[in-house]
N, C-alpha and C positions, 0 to 999 in steps of 0.2 A: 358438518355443515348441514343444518337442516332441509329437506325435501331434496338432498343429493346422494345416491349410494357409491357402494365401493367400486362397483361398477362403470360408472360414470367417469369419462377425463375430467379431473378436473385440474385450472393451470396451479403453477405451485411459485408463481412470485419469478423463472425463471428465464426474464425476457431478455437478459444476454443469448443465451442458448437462441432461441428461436433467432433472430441478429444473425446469430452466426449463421444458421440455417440457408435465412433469407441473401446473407454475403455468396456463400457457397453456390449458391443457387444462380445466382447473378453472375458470378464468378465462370459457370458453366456454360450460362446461353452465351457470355462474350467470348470467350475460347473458341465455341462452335463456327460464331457471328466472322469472328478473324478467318477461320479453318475456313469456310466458304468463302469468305471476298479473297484470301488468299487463292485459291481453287481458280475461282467463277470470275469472280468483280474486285479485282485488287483497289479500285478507288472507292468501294460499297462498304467499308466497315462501319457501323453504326457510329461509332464515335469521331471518323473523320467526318463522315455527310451531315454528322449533328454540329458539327466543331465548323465545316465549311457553313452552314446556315446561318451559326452564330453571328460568323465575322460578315458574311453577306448582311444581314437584319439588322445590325452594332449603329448606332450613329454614329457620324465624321468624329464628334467632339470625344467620346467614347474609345475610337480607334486609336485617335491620336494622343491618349494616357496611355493604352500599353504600349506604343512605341517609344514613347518617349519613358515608360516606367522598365517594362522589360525591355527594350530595344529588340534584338534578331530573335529572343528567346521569349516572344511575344505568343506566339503559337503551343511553341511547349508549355506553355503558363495556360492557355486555355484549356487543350486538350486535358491538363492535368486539374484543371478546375471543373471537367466537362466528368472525370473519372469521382472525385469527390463529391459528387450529386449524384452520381449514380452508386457510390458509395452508401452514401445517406437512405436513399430510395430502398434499393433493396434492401438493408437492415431494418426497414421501418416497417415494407413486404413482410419480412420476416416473421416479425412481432405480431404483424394482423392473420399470417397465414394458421397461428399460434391455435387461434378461437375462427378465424375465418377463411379457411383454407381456399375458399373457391371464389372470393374478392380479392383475396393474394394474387391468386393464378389471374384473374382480370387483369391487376397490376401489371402483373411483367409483360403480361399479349400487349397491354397497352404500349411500354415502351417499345415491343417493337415496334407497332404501330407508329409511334414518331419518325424513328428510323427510316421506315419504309418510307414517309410523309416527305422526310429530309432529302433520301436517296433518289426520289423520282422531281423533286424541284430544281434539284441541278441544272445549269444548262446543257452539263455533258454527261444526262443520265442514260444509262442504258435499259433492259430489260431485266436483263440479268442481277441488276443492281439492288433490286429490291429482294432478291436471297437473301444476304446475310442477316441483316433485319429481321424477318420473318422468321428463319433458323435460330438464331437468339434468342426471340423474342417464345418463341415454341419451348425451346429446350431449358428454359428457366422456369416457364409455366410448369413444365412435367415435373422438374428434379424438388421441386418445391416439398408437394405431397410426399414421396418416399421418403426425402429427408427427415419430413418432420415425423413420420409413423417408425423412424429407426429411433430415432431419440425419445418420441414416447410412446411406446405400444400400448396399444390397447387390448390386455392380455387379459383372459382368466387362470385362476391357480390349473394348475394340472400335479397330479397324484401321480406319483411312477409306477404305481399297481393299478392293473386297467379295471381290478374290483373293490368295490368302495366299502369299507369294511362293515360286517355284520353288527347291527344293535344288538347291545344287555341292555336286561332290564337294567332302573334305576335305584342304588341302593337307595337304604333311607336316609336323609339327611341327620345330621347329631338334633337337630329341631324336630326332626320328624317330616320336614319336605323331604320333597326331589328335586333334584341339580333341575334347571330350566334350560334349553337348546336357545340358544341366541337366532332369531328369526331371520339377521343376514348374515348370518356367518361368523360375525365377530365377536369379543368377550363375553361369555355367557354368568351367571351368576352363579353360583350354587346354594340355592332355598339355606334360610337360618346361617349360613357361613361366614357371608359378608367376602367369601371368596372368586373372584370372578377368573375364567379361563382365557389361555392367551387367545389373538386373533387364529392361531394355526391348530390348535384344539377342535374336538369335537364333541359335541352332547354325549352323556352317558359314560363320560370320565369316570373311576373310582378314585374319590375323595380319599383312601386309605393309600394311594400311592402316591399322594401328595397332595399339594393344594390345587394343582390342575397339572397337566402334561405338557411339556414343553412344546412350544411352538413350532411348528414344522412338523410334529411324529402323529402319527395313526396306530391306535390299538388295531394287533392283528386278531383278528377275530376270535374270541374263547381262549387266546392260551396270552394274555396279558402283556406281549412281547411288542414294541414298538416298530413300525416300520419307516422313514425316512420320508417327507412329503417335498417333492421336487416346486419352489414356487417362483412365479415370477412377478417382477414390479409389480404394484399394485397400477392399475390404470390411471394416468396424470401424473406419475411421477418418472422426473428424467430417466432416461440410460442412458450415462454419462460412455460405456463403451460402444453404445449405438450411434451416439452423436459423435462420437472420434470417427469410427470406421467410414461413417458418410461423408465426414467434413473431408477427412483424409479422401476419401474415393472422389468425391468431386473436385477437390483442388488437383488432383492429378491430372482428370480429364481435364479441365480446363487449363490448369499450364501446359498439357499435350496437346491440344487443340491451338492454342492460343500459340507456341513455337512455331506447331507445323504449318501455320498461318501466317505467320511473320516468314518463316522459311519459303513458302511460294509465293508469298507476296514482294519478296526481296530478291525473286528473279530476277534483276534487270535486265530488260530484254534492251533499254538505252545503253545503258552502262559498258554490258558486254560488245554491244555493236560499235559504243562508241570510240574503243580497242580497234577495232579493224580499218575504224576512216585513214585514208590516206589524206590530205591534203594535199591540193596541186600546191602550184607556185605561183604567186601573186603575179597577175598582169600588169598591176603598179603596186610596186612594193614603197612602202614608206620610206622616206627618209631617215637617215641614220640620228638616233638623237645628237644635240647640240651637248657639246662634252661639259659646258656648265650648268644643263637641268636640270641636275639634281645635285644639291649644295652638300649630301653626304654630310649631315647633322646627325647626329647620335639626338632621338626622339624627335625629330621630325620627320613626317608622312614622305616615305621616297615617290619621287617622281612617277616610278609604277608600281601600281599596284598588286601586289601576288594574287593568283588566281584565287586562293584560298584565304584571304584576308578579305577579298571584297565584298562590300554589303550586300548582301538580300533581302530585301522587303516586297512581298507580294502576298497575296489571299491563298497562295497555295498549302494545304495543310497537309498533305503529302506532295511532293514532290511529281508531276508529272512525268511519265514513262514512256518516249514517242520511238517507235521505231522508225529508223529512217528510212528502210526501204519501204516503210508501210507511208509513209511522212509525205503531205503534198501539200502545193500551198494555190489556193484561188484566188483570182485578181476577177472582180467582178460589179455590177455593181452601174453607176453611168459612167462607163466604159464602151466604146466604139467593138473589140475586140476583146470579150471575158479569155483569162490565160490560167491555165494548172497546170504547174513546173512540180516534178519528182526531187528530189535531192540529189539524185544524181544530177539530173538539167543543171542543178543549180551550182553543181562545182563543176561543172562542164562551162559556165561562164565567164567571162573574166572578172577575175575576183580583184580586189583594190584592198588594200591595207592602212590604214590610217588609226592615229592615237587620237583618243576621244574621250575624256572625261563624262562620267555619268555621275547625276543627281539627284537623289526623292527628294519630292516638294516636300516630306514629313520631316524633312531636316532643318533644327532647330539652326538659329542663329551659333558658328562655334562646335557644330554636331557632329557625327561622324559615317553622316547616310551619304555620303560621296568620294568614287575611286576611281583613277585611272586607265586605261589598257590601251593594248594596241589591237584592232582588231582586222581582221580579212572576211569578207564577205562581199556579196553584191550591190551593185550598185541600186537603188530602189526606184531611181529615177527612171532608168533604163527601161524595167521595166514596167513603168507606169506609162514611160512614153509606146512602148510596145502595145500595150491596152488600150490606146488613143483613148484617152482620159475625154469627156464631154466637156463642153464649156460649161459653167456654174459651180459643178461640183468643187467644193473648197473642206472637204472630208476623209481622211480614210478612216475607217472603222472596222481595226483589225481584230482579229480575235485570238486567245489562246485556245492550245488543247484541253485546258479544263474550264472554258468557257467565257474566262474574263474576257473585258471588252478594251481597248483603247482607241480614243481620239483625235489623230492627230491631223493639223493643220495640211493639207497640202502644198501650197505654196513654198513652205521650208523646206520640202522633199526635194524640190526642181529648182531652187534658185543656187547652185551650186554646191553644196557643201554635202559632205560625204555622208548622207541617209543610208545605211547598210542593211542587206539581209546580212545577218553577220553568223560563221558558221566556225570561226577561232578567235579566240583571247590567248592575249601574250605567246604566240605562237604555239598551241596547243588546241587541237578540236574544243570546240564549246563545253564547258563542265556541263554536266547534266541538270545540275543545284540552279545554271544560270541562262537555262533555255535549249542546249542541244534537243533536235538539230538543229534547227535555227531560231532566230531571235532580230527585234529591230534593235537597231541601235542610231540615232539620230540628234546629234550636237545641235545643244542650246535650250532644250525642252528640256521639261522638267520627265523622268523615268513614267509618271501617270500619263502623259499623253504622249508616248517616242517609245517606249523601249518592252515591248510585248514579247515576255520570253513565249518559248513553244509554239509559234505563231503558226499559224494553219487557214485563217483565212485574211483577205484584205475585201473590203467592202469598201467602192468608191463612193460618197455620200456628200448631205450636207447636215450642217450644223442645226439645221432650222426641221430637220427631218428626222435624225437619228444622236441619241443619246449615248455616250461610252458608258460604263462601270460609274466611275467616279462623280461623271456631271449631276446626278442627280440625289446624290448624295452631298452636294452642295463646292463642291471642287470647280472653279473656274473650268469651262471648257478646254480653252487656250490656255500652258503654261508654259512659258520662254522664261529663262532662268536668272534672277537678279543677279545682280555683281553684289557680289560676296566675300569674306575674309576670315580668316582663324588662325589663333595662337596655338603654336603646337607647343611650344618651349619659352619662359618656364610653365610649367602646367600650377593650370589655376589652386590656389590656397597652398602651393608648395614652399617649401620654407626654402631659401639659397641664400648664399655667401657675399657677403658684400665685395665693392670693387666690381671690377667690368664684366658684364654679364651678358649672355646670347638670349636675344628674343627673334624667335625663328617663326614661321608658319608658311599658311598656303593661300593663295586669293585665285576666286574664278569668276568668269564672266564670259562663260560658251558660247560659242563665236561672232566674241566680239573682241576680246583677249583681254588682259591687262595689262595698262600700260604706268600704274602707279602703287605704292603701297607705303601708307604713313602710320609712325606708331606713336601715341600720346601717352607721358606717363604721368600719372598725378594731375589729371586734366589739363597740363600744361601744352608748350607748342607744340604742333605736328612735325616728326623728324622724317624726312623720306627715309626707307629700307632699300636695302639692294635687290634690285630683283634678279634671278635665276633664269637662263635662256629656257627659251620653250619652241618646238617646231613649229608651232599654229597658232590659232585664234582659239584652238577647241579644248586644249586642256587647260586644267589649274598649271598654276605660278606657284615655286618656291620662293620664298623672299627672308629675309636675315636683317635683323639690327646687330652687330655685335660689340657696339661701344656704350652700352649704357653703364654709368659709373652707378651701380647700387647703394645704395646708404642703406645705415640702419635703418627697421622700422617697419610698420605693413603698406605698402604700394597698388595704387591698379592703375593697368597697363589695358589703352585700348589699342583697333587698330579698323583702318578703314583702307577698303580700293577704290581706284577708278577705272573702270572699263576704258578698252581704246575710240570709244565714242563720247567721251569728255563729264560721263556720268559717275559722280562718286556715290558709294552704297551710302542711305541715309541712316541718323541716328534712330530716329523713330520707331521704333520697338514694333513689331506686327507678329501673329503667332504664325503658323507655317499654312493655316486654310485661309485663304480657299487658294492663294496661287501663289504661297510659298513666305518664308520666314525674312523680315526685315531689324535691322539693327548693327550696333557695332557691336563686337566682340571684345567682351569685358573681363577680367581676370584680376584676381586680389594673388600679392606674397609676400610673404615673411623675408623680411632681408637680417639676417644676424650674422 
């Protein structure tokens, strides 16, 4: 390459290699980045705080495709989208750190700097928070450089005799020259030969022991005897066992880092405690269910739902960790008398039991963002009445432990119906997954303004004053839950057997009940369903057609309720924003 010597890096076409470098490297500051939020800041690992800002910043319309595309596994699709860009980034790092080693190292400071940007925006950021960031964002910038000088050193030859061998004169060439010493080291000519020396040669060869001396040897001085030249890479070109031994040293570190950081980060200091809760005995314990609630259908939705079947939709991208004895909750706000109850206070009151179906308004028409429980908790009212609530106020604006907001109406709190601090499902302390310690739970609203898992503060407010999470993101304030219905059996585009056939499902209309459910096939008449007892107004209805005579052929099957306030669900199609999903529930099958 003209005006470039041997000396000089130069690259060799080899920008896999560096890729990989730039992987490693990245590889290393995240290990570290986990190892401290594990440590220090378990909710501070770059990629949740970046993956929490995501979904914070997302528009409504946005949000509501990966619910509806990934459903629950909405979060793991991000964070593993959020891994894939930083994939790309450091490989690309890599490649510039190649020729620009110290614009590389800018790169990676910068993403911590994101990190750091992401971790102190939080509304439950701490101090601490911004370590792992930082640490990361450091230890990628450093491992950068040694990486890339193991894979290509920038060496000179070195000679394994620390003396550099004595000059002979130069015989005469068969022309009558002399051999010429190559000015940088490499192939020299030999005058009249047309014979040139390898690059490991030296001036002052004899042309009589051949056409030049083998590459790598050194005449020992005067007695014609070759000595062995120890050499390494030329400068610019890879070492392919320098780039193993790094790549390998840093994937270690960071898979060790990155375990031992999932390992103290997966202390649950919830989990474990929530092993020790005792639960009292309900001051009103629920009524026994009605022995025909649930129709016991092989594929329809049972009347309760298992703890571990039941939806989860919320912004939380790790899982909140609230300890109970650390756990309080404030009632504050236009309140006559601000109140902060401990967990203990809080099972120290009389606790009520009541089954209550929950709903996200992101639940399409037909969808499966709605499940049942029984739950024991406090009464909300109680203690709202204890606060001597002000007049005006027609707000509370509760908060979780990682910050979310909700807005719910007050008036629904106090006009009867069982608003719960609620502290067990289906007779089992609260799952961690679904708010332990505590959590609202509040028949007839939709989950965005009622049902605040990890709840820790209550703010009394008004509407005209204070904004939740969702309202300004374009979600109706106020969401009270339309009456609703879905086909659980046959399942839609399934092929079944003609002759008499089960069309089964659920209809809700939180607390207002249901008191009808009709099924239409082939747009023909509406046939009433039987409906399934229920103890309240507050859960979903099972309900059953079981004499449909199937014919051959492809069929759709609708199906409509009527709440006990004389309202049937309309046809009218609506998406689920801004205060929830309208239409019938519609289904095609194959009858053969």
């Amino acid at each position: 390459m003209p005006g470039v010597t041997d000396n000089e890096v130069r690259p060799r076409g080899q920008a896999w290699a560096a890729a990989v470098i730039g992987l490693v490297a990245g590889a290393a500051g995240l290990g570290v980045a986990e190892l401290v939020a594990g440590a220090l800041a378990p909710k501070a690992s770059p990629v949740t705080v970046v993956a929490g800002v995501a979904v914070d910043s997302s528009p409504a319309p946005l949000k509501e495709w990966a619910i509806r595309t990934f459903g629950t596994n909405d979060k793991t699709v991000l964070v593993g989208g959020i891994l894939v860009v930083l994939v790309l980034i450091a490989a690309g790092l890599g490649v510039l750190g190649r020729r620009r080693p110290g614009l590389a190292r800018l790169g990676f400071a910068a993403f911590g700097a994101v990190g750091v940007a992401a971790a102190v925006s939080r509304p439950d950021s701490a101090l601490l928070d911004v370590l792992p960031s930082i640490a990361g964002g450091a230890v990628a910038a450093w491992a950068l450089v040694p990486l890339l000088r193991r894979a290509w050193p920038a060496a000179e030859p070195e000679w394994s005799s620390p003396r550099p061998a004595e000059p002979r004169p130069e015989p005469p060439a068969a022309d009558g020259g002399v051999s010429a010493p190559s000015p940088a080291g490499g192939p020299s000519r030999v005058a009249g030969t047309g014979t040139e020396l390898g690059a490991g040669a030296v001036a002052g060869a004899d042309p009589a022991a051949g056409p030049a001396l083998a590459a790598g040897t050194v005449p020992a001085g005067g007695g014609g005897a070759e000595r062995p030249a120890v050499m390494r890479a030329r400068p610019g070109d890879l070492d392919r066992r320098g780039l193993l031994t790094g790549a390998v040293t840093g994937v270690v570190v960071a898979g060790a880092a990155g375990l031992a950081g999932r390992a103290l980060g997966g202390r649950s200091v919830a989990e474990a405690a929530r092993t020790t809760v005792a639960l009292p005995p309900a001051a009103r314990p629920a009524r026994a269910l009605p022995g025909g609630a649930d129709l016991r259908i092989r594929g329809l939705a049972p009347f309760v739902t298992p703890n571990r079947d039941f939806y989860r939709v919320d912004t939380a991208i790790v899982v909140p960790q609230v300890d109970p004895r650390a756990w309080t909750l404030k009632i504050h706000g236009m309140v006559g008398r601000p109140i902060e109850i401990t967990y203990a206070d809080l099972l120290r009151r009389p606790l009520v039991e009541a089954d209550v179906t929950l709903t996200c308004v992101s639940n399409e028409v037909g969808g499966s963002y709605i499940g049942n429980a029984r739950w024991l908790g406090a009464r909300l009212a109680d203690l709202l009445r204890e606060a001597n609530i002000q007049p005006g106020a027609d707000m509370l604006l509760s908060t979780s432990d990682d910050g979310w907001t909700c807005g719910t109406p007050v008036d629904v709190t106090l006009d009867g119906r069982d608003a719960l601090l609620a502290v067990a499902m289906n007779g089992e302390v609260l799952p961690v997954s679904h708010g332990f310690p505590v959590r609202q739970v509040i028949p007839g609203l939709y989950g965005y303004v009622s049902a605040t898992k990890w709840v820790t503060d209550i703010k009394v407010t008004r509407f005209d004053r204070d904004e939740a999470y969702w309202t300004p993101r374009g979600w109706a304030p106020r969401g009270p839950i339309k009456t609703q219905s879905r086909i659980d059996l046959p399942r839609d585009r399934a092929t079944v057997p003609a002759g008499r056939t089960t069309v089964a499902g659920v209809a809700w209309a939180q607390h207002r009940g249901v008191d009808a459910v009709e099924v239409s096939v082939d747009a023909g008449p509406w046939r009433p369903a039987r409906l399934a007892d229920v103890p309240g107004p507050d859960t979903w209805r099972q309900w059953v057609l079981d004499d449909w005579q199937a014919t051959p052929g492809r069929h759709t099957i609708q199906v409509r309720a009527t709440d006990a306030a004389g309202r049937t669900q309309p046809q009218a199609e609506a998406p689920p924003a801004p205060d929830g999903a309208t239409g019938w529930h519609t289904i095609t099958v194959q009858v053969s």
